[in-house]
C-alpha positions as CSV (number, residue, x, y, z in Angstrom):
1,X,0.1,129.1,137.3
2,X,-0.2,126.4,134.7
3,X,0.2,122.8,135.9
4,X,3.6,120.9,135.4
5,X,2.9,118.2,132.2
6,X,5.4,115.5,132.3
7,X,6.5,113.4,129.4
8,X,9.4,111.1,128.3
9,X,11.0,110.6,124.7
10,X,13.6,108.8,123.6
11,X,13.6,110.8,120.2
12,X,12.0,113.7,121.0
13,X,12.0,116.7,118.6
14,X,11.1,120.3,119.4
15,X,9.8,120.8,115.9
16,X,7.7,117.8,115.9
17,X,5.3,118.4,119.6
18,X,3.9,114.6,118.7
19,X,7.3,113.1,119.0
20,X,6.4,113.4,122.8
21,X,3.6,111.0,122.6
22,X,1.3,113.6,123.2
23,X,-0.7,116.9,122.6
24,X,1.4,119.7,123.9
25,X,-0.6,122.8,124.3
26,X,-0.2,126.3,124.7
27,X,0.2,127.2,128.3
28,X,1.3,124.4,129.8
29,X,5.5,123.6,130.9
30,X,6.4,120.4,129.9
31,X,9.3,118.4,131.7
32,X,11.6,116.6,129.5
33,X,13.4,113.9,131.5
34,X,15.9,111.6,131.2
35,X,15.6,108.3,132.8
36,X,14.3,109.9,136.5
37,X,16.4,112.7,136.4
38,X,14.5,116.3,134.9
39,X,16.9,117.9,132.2
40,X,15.1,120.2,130.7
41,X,11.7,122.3,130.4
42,X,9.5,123.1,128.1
43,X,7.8,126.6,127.9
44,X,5.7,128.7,125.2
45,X,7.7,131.7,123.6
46,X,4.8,133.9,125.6
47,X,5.7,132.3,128.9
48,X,9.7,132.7,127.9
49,X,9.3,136.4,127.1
50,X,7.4,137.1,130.4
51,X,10.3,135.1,132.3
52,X,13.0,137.0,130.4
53,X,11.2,140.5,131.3
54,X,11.3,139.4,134.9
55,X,15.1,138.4,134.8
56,X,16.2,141.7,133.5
57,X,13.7,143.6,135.7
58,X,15.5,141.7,138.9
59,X,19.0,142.4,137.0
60,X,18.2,146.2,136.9
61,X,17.0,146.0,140.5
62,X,20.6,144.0,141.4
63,X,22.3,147.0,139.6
64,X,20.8,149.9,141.0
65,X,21.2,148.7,144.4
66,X,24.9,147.7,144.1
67,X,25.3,151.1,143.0
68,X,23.5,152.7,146.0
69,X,25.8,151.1,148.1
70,X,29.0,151.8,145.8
71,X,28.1,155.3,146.2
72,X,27.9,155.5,149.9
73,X,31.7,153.7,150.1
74,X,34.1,156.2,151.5
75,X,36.3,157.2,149.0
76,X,34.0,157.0,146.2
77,X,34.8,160.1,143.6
78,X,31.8,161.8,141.9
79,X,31.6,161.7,138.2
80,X,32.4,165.2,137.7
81,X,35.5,165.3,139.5
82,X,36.4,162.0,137.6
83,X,35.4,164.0,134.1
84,X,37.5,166.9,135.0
85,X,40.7,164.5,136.2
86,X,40.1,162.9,132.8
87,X,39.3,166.1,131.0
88,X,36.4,165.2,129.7
């Protein structure tokens, strides 16, 4: 796990990395702050697809156990019934 770089900016520009006051490298989360309070961080596209993969993976996993548990409700119909009712 990369380390947590902090920095502070007054006019700090995502398309300009120097407007930070320093060298932002590849890897490594940078904390934008304002005044002492943290607003917002600052990852590589790599480490944002790799968090984005895991938020869908745990979204799937969500879904598939609410429906696990919607199936086992009394009263539940099964698709086919629900097809035939529908004429489908």
């Amino acid at each position: 796990m990369a380390v947590m770089v902090r920095a502070a900016s007054k006019k700090a520009s995502p398309s300009k990395p120097e407007s930070f006051g320093m060298e932002i490298r590849p890897g490594e989360p940078v904390l934008v702050r304002h005044g002492r309070k943290a607003v917002a961080a600052v990852i590589s596209m790599e480490d944002y697809e790799v968090l984005r993969q895991a938020l869908r993976e745990e979204e799937d996993r969500l879904d598939a156990e609410a429906a696990r548990v919607a199936m086992q409700e009394p009263g539940s119909v099964p698709l086919d019934v629900v097809r035939k009712r529908l004429g489908l």
